[in-house]
C-alpha positions as MATLAB code, in Angstrom:
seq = 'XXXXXXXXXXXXXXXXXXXXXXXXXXXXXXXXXXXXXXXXXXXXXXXXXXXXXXXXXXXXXXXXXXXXXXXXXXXXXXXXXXXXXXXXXXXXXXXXXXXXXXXXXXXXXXXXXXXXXXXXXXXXXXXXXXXXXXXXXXXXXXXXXXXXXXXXXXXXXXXXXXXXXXXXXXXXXXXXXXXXXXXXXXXXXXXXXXXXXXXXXXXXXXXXXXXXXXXXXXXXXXXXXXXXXXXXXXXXXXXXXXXXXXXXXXXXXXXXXXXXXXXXXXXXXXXXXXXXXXXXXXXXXXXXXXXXXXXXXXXXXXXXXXXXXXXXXXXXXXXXXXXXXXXXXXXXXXXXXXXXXXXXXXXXXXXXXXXXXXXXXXXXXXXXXXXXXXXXXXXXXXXXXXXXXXXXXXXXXXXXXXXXXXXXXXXXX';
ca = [
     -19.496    0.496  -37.900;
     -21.291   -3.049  -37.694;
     -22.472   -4.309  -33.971;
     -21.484   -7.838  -33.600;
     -22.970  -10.014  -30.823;
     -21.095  -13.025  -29.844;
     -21.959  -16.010  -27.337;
     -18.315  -16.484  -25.714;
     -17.978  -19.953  -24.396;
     -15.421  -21.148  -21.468;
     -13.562  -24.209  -22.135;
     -15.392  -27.802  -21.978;
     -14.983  -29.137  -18.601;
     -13.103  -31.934  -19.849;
     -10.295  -29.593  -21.447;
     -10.120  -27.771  -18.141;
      -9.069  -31.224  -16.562;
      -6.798  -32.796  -19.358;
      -4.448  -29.417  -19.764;
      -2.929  -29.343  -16.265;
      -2.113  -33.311  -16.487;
      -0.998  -32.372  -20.282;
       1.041  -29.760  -18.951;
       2.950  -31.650  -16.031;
       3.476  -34.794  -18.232;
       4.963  -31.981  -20.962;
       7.081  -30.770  -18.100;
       8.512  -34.197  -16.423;
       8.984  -35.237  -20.075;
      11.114  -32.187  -21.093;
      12.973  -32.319  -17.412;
      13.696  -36.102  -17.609;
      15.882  -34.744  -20.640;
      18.103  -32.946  -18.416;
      18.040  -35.433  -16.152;
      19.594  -38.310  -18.671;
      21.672  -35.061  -19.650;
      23.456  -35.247  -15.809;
      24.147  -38.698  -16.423;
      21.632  -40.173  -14.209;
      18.994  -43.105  -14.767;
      15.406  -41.277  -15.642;
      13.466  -44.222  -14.055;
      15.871  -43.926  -11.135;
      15.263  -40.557  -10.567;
      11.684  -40.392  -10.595;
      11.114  -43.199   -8.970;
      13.517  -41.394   -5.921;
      11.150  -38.027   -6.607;
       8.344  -39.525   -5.943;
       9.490  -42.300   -2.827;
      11.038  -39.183   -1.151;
       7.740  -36.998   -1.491;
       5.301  -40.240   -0.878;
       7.620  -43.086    0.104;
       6.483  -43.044    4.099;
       4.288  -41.535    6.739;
       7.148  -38.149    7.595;
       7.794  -37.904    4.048;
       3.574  -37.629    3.258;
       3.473  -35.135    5.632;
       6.193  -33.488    4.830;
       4.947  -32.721    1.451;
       2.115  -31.045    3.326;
       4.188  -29.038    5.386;
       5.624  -27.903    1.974;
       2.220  -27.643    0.253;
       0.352  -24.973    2.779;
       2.146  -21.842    1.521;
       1.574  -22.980   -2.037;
      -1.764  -22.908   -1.369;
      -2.234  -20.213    0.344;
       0.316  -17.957   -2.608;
      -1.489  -19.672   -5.209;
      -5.294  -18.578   -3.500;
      -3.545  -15.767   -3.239;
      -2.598  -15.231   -6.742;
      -5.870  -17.079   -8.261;
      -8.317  -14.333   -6.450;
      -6.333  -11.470   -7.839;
      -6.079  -12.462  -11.269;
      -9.912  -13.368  -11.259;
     -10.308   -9.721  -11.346;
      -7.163   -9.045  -13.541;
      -5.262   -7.527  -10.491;
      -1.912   -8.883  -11.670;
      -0.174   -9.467   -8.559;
       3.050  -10.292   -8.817;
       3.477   -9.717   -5.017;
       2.591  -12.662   -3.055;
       6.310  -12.877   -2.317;
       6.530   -9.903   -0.528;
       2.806   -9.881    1.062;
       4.189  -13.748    2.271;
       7.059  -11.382    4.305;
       4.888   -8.873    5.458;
       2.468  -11.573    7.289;
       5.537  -13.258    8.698;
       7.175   -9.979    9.802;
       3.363   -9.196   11.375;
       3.811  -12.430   13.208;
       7.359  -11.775   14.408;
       6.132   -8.478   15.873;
       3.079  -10.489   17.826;
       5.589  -13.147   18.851;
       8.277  -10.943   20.470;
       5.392   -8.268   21.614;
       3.036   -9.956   23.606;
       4.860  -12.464   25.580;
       2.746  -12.900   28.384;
      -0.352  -13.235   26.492;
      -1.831  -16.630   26.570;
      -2.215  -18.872   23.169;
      -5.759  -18.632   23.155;
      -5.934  -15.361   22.379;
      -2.079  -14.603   20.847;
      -2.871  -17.283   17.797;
      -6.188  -15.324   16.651;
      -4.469  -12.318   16.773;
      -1.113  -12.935   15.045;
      -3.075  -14.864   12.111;
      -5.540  -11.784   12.021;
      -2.616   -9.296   12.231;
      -0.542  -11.328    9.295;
      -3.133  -11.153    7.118;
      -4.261   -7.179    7.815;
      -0.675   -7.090    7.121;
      -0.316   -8.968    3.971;
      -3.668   -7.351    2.699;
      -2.018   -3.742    3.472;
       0.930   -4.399    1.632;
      -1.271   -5.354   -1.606;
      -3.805   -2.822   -0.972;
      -0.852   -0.039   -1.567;
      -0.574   -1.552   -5.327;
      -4.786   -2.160   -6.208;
      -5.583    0.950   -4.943;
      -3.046    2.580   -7.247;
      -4.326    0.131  -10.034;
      -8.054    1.433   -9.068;
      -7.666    5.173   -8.639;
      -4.254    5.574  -10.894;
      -4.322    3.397  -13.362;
      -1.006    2.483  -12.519;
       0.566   -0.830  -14.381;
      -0.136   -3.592  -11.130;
       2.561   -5.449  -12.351;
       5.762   -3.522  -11.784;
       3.918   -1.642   -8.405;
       3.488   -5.725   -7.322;
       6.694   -6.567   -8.319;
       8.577   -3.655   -6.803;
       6.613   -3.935   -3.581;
       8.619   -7.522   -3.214;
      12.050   -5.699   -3.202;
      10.965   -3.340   -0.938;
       9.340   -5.692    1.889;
      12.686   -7.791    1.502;
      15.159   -4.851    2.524;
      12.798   -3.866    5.611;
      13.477   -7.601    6.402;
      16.629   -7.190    6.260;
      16.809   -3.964    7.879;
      14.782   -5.512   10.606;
      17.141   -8.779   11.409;
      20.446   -7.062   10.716;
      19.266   -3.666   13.216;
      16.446   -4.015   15.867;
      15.873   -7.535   16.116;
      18.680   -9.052   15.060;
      19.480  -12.268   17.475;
      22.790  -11.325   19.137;
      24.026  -14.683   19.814;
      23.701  -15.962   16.222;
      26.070  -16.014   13.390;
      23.144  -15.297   10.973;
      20.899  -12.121   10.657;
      17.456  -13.024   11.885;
      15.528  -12.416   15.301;
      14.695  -14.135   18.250;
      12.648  -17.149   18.630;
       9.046  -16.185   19.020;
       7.717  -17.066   22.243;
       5.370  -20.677   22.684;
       2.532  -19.318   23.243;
       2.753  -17.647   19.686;
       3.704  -21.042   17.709;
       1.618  -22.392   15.929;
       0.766  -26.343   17.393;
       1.759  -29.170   16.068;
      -1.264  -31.428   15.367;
       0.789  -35.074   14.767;
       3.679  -36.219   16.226;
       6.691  -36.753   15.620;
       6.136  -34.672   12.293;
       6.214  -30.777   11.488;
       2.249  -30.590   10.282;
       0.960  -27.973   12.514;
      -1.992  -26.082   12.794;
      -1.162  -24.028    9.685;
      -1.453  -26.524    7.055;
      -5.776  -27.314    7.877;
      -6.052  -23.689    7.814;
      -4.693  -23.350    4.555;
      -7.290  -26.354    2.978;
     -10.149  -23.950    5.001;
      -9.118  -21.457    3.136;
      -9.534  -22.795    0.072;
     -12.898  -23.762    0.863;
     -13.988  -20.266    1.756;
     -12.041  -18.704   -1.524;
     -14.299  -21.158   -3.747;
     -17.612  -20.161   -1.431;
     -16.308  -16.846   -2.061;
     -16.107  -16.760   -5.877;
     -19.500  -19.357   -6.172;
     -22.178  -18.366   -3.877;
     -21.219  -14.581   -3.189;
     -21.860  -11.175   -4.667;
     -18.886  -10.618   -4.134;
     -16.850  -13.145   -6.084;
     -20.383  -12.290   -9.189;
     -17.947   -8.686   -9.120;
     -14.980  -10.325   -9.063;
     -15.556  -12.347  -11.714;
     -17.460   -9.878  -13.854;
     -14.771   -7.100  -13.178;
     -12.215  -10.007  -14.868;
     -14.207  -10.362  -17.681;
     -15.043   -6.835  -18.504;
     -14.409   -3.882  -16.224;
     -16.307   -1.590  -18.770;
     -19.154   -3.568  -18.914;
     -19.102   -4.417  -15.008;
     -19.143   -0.592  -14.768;
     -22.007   -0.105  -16.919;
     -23.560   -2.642  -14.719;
     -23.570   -1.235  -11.546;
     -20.447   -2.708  -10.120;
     -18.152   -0.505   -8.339;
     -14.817   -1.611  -10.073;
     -12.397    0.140   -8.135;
     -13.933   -0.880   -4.790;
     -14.097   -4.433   -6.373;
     -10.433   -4.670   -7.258;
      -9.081   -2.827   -3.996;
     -11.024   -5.580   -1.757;
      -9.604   -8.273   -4.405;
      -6.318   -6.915   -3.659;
      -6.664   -6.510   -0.095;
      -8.279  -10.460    0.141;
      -5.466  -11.749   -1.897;
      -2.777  -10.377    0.113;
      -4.148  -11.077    3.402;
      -4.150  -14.848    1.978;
      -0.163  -14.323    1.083;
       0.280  -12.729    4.314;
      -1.051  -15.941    6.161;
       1.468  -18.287    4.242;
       3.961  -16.061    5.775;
       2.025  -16.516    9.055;
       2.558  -19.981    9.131;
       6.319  -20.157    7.524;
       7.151  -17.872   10.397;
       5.026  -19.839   13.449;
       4.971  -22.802   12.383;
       8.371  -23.917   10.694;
      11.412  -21.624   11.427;
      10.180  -19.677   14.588;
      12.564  -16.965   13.435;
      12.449  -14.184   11.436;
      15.320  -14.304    8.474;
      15.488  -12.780    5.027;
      15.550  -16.748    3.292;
      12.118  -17.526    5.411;
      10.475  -18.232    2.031;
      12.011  -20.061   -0.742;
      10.173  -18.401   -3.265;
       6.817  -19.370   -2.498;
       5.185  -16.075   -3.604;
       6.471  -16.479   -7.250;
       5.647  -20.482   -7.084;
       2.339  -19.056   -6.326;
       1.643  -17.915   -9.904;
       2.693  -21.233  -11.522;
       0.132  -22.978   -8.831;
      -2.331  -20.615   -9.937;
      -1.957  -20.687  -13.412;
      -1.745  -24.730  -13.375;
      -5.110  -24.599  -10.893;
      -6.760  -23.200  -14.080;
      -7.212  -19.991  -11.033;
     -10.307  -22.555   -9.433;
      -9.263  -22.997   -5.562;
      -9.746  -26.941   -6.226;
      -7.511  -26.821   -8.749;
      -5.072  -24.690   -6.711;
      -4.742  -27.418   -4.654;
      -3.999  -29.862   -6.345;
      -1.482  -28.269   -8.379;
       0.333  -27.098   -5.068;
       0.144  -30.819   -4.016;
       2.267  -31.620   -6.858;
       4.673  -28.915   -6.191;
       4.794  -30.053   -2.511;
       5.572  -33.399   -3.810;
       8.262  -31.961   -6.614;
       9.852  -29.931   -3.635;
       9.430  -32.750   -1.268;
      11.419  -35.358   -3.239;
      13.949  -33.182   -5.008;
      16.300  -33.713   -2.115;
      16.214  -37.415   -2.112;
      16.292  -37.426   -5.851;
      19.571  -35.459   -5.403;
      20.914  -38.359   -2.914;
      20.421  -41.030   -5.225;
      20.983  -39.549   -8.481;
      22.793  -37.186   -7.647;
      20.854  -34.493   -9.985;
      21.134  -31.262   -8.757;
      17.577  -29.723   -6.979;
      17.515  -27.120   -9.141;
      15.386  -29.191  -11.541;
      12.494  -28.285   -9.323;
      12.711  -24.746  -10.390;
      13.202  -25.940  -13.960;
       9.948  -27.903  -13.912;
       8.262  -25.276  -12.581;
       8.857  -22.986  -15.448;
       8.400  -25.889  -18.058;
       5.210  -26.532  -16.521;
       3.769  -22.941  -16.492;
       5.422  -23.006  -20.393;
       3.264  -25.966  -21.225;
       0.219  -24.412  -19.853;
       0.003  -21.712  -21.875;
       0.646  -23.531  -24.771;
      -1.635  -25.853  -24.366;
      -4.385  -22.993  -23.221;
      -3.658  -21.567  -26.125;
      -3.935  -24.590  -28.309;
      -7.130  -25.726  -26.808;
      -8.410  -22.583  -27.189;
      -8.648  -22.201  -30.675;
      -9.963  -25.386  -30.831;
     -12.645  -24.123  -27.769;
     -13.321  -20.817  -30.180;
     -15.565  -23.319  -32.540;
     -13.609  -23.677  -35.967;
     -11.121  -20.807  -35.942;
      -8.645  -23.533  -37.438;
     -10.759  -22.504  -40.534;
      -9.821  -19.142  -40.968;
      -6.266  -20.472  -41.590;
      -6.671  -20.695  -45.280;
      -8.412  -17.494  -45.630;
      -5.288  -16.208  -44.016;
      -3.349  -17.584  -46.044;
      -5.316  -16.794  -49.321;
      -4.996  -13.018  -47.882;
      -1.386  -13.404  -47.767;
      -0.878  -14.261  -51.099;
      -3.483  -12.661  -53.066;
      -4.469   -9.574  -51.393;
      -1.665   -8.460  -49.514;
      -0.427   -7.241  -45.845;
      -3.466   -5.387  -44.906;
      -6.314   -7.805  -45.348;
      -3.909  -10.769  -43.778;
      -2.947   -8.574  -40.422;
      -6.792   -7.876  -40.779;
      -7.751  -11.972  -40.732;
      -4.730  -12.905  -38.183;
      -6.379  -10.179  -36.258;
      -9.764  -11.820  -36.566;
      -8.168  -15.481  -36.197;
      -6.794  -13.983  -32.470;
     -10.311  -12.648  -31.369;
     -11.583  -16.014  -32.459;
      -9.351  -17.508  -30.070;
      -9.598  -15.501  -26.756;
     -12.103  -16.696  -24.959;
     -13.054  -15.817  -20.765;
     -11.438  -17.149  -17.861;
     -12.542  -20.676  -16.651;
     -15.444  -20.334  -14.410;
     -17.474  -17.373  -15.739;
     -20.793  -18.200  -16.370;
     -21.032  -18.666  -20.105;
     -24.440  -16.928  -20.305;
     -22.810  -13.704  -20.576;
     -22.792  -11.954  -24.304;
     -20.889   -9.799  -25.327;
     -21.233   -6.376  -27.546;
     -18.212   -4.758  -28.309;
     -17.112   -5.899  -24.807;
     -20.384   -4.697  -22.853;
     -22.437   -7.690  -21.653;
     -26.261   -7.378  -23.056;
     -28.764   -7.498  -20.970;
     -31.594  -10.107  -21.374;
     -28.957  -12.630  -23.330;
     -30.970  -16.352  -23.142;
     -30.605  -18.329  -20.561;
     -28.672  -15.866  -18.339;
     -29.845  -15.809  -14.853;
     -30.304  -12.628  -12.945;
     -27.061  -11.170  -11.165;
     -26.841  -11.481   -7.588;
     -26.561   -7.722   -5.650;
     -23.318   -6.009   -6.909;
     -21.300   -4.554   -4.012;
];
């Protein structure tokens, strides 16, 4: 069997900038078809999306308050699929930080804030972190599928919410299941007033700062990335893939678990089984639109904040319903791929070519040789996740060692 050894190049830096813009102006373009559908005026409408989100100093800020847990489910999201943990969990990591913070809030009432904010952000994300840990250690040591262990792990954190509000905790003097206020010294401050931006929403911009020092300038995010690219490989290396993954896991769910955090001390104060809106699943449309870079991530969740933010007065003025936001979420994570995928063979340097030869096995030589050239056409056309450093080669998967112009690895964990 012939060795092969290919260069595999990321995308040009410019294509990693125009396909998020190409894939929200895909996605208002396809939703301002169902908004003319509902009758309303598309200029109208947008223009109300966009003065509700932007259109004063509450309304700015209120896309921020709106903007921290994407971040935060999108870092979350963008870590783990780094190292191809596919976590499909943010959701219910988000509920186990907040339920973490519930127990601090009601537990430790006559503990000063000083010391009760540390804790119930440190416990929120150990709790988080836990809760994801279960799945990537399973991944790691199991090889079980991350995706429906992540996935199920949601469903399972939402009924011990419930369980929680409607038993225990449950607030006896309301009419709907949740638990009691949290004490003060357990909130989380507000920083402006006359606004809900509190103390969360900084903490979730830090955090992308230390997720990108994380993946750049640490051995850690070296493994991480490597791990992504090829687990055999980072094996073969040195790297300790299963430790690699169950800290990924473990990081990424500790960042969920802080959205929570700040949903829960920050905004409602309450524990309830709606405290999230679906910010976990939101997280992996953030993430994918972020190209999985923590700059990127928040951007894109700025946009969602904005989408989010101005749905409602959209829905005043227009009267379009605000389930387009959901719609444009899906249309935009749609666009994405098609566009990665477009650019990508484009990226792969000439695999448009092999298109005749595919056809030309088609016709002339049959089935077997034209599966054989779509199936070249595809490898062609994969290429790495954005970020890893494109002095990596490739043999039969393995990275080679002494490829030009590679630098040295930092220490693997």
């Amino acid at each position: 069997m012939a060795l092969r050894l290919e260069r595999r190049h990321p995308l040009p830096l410019w294509q990693q900038a125009i396909l998020p813009l190409l894939s929200v102006l895909a996605a208002l373009g396809l939703c301002g078809l169902l908004v003319l559908w509902a009758g309303a005026d598309l200029v109208r409408a947008y223009a109300a999306l966009f003065v509700g989100a932007l259109g004063s100093r509450f309304a700015v800020l209120e896309t921020f308050v709106k903007s921290a847990p994407l971040i935060l489910t999108g870092l979350a999201v963008a870590l783990a699929f780094r190292a191809k943990f596919w976590n499909i969990g943010a959701e219910g990591q988000l509920y186990a930080g907040a339920t973490a913070a519930t127990w601090f809030g009601l537990t430790f009432t006559e503990t000063p804030a000083w010391l009760l904010l540390p804790l119930l952000l440190l416990g929120s994300f150990a709790a988080g972190g836990a809760w994801a840990l279960i799945p990537g250690l399973l991944k790691a040591r199991l090889k079980v599928d991350d995706v429906v262990t992540t996935l199920l792990m949601n469903y399972i954190m939402l009924y011990l919410v419930s369980a929680l509000v409607d038993g225990p905790w449950r607030e006896p003097v309301s009419q709907w299941p949740q638990s009691p206020e949290i004490v003060e010294a357990a909130q989380l401050p507000i920083l402006l007033e006359r606004s809900r931006f509190h103390l969360g929403i900084p903490l979730a911009f830090f955090c992308a700062g230390l997720v990108w020092l994380l993946l750049a300038r640490t051995p850690l995010g070296y493994a991480i990335k490597a791990v992504g690219v090829n687990p055999r490989a980072a094996e073969f290396g040195g790297i300790r893939t299963a430790r690699v993954i169950a800290v990924t896991a473990l990081l990424s769910g500790g960042l969920a678990g802080l959205a929570g955090a700040g949903e829960l001390a920050g905004i409602q104060f309450h524990l309830m089984e709606a405290i999230s809106p679906g910010y976990g699943y939101s997280g992996i449309v953030v993430a994918m639109l972020g190209g999985l870079h923590p700059l990127g991530v928040v951007l894109a969740a700025f946009f969602f904040g904005v989408v989010n933010n101005g749905a409602q007065h959209m829905s005043r003025v227009t009267g379009v319903p605000t389930y387009l936001v959901e719609v444009m979420q899906g249309v935009t994570l749609l666009a994405m791929l098609a566009a990665l995928l477009l650019l990508g063979s484009f990226a792969a340097g000439g695999a448009w070519a092999l298109i005749p030869g595919l056809l030309k096995a088609r016709l002339k030589v049959g089935n077997a040789d034209a599966a054989r050239a779509l199936s070249t056409l595809g490898s062609r056309m994969a290429g790495p996740p954005g970020g890893i450093d494109p002095s990596l080669h490739t043999l039969h998967g393995a990275p080679v060692s002494g490829s030009p112009g590679g630098d040295a690895p930092p220490d693997s964990p």
